[in-house]
C-alpha positions in Angstrom: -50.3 48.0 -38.3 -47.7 49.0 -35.7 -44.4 50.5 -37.1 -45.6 49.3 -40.4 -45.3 45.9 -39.4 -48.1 43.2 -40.5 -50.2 41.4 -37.6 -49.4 37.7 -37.0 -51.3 35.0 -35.0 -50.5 33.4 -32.0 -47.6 30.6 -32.9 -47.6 31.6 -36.9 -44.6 30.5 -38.4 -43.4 33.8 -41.1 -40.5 34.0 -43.3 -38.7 37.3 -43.2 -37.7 38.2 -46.9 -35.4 41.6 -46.4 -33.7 43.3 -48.9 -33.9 46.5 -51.0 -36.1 45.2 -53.6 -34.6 47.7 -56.2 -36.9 47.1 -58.3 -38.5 43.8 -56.5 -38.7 41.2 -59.7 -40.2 37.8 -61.0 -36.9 35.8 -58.1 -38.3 37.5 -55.5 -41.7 36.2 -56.7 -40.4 33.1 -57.0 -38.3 32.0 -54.1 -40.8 33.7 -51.9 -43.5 31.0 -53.4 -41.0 28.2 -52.6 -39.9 29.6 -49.0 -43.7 29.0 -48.0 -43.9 25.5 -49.3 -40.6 24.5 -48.5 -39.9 25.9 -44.7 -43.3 25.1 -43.6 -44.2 28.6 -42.9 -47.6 30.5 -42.5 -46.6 33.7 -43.8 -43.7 35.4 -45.5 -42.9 39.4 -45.1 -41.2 41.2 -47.0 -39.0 44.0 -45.1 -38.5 46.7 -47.9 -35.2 48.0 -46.4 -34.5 51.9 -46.5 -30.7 50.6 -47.6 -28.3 48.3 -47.6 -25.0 49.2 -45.6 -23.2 46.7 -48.0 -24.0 48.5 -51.1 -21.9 52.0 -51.7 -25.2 53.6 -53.7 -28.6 54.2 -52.4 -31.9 52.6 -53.8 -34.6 54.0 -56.2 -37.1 55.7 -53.2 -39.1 54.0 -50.5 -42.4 54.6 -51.5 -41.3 53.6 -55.3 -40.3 50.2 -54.6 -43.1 49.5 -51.6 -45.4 50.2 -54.4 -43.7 47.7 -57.1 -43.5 45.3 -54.4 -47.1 45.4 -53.8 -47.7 45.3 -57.5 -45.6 42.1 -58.2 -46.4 40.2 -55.0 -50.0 39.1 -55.1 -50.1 36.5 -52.5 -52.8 35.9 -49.7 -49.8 34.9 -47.8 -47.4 37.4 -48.3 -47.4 40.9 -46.8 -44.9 43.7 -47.8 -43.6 46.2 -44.4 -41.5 48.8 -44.7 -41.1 47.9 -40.6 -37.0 48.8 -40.9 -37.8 52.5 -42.1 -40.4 52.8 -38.9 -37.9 51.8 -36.3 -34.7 53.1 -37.6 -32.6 49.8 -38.0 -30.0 49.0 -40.7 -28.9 46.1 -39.8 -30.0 42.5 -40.2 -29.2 41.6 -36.1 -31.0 45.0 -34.8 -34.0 44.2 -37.0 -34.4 40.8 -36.2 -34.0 41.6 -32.4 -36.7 44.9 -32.9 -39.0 42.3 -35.0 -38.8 39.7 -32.0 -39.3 42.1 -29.3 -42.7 43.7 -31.4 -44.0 40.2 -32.1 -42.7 37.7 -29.3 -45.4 35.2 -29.8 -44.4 35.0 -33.7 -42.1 32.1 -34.9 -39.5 33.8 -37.4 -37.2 32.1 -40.3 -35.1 34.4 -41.7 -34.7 34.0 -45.7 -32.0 34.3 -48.4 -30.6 33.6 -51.7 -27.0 31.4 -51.4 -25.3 34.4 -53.1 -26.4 36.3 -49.4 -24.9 32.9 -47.8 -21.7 33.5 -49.5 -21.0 36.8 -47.9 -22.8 36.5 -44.9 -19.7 36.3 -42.4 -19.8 39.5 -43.6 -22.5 40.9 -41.8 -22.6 42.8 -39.0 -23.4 40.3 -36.1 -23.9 37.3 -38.2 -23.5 34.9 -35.2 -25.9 36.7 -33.5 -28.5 35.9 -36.2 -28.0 32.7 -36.4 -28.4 32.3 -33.0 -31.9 34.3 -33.0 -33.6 32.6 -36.0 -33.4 29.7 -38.4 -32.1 30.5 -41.9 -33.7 29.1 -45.0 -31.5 29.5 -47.9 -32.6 29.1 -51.2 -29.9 28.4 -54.1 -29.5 30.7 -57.0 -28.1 30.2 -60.4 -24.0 30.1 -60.3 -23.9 30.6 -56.4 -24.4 27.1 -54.8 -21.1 26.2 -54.6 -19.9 29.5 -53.0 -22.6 29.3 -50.7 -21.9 25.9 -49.5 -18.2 26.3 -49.0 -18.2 29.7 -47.8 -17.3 30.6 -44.2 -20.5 30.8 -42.8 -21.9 27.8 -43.9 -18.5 26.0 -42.4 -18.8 27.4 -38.8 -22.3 26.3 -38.8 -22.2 23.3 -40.5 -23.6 21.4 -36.8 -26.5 23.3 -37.3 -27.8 22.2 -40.8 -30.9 20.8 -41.8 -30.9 17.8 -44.3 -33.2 19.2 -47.2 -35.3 16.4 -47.2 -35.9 18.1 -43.9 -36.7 21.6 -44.9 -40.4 21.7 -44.0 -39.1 21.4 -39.8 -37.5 24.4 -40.2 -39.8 26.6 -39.0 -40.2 24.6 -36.3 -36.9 24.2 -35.0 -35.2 26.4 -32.7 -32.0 28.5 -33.3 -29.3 27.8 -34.8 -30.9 26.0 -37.4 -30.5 26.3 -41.2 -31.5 24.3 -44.1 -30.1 24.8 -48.0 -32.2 23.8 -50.7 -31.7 24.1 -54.0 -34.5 24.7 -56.8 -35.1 25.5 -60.3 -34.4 29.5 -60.2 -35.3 32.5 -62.1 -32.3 34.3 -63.4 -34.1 37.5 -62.9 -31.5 39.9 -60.8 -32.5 43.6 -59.6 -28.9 45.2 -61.0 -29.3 43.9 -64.4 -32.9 45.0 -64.3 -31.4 48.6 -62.8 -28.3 48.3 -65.8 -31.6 47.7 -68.5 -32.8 50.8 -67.5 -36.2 48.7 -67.2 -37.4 50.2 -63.8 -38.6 53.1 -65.9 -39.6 50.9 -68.1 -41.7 48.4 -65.8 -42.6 51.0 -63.1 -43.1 54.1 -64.6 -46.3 55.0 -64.7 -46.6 53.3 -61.0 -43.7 55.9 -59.7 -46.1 58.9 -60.9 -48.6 57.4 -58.7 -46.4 57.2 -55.4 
């Protein structure tokens, strides 16, 4: 596995799922599940980020949540990389662009909840991402308005897939993006992290790691 990055096949279509995944819960689980039947996509990773630049506190410890993630995701489909720690990226654009560059004859959709879509002008080199992959967003509880009306999904409102057209996604080229909504867990990594219940869920896994 080079740079911690899962092989892929000749033209396989994979959804890229990144985040911290502090702790990685049952809406990861879940959207990941409808990404693969929605996008039509092969495979989705899961990039286990180091951090996220957005957030002004660090996350529980690589290893940790690599290890919950491969506890909670059992999938024949879905592989979990920690690719971003190997190659020293921290943003969305530089990864993608790495990610391309290590697997050029892999097709790649990028993922995200509408929450991400509603604060994704914010990201460093947004327009550069959505001119390197399609998006497939995937609506959470309380955030599809935002998402829709937000500043990203205006400028790039040319570029949207109908959702009865979600399965071409994977095979259209960039920019392409496509919003669907779907009955979603409520489950959310900082209430799990405010419970207290990654010691709870986790612990005995995080003597292990």
């Amino acid at each position: 596995m080079r740079h911690g990055l899962p092989y892929g096949a000749r033209g396989q279509v994979v959804g890229i799922l990144g985040g911290s995944f502090d702790p990685p819960h049952a809406g990861h689980v879940h959207i990941t599940r409808e990404a693969l039947k929605r996008f039509g996509l092969d495979e989705v990773w899961w990039l286990v980020s180091p951090g996220n630049p957005l957030k002004d506190t660090g996350p529980a410890s690589l290893e940790r949540r690599m290890a919950a993630a491969r506890g909670i995701m059992d999938h024949p489909k879905v592989k979990i990389s920690d690719f971003e720690a190997h190659v020293g990226t921290r943003y969305t654009a530089r990864t993608i662009m790495v990610l391309q560059a290590a697997r050029p004859e892999t097709r790649f959709v990028w993922l995200m909840g509408a929450d991400n879509l509603a604060q994704f002008h914010k990201w460093k080199d947004w327009r550069e991402i959505m001119a390197r992959v399609p998006i497939g967003i995937l609506a959470r509880p309380g955030e599809r308005i935002a998402g829709r009306t937000s500043k990203a999904a205006q400028v790039m409102r040319d570029a949207r897939l109908h959702p009865r057209a979600s399965h071409l996604l994977g095979a259209s080229d960039a920019p392409a993006w496509c919003f669907v909504n779907l009955p979603m867990s409520t489950a959310s990594s900082t209430a799990i992290r405010k419970a207290g219940a990654w010691s709870k869920a986790y612990g005995e896994m995080s003597q292990k790691v």
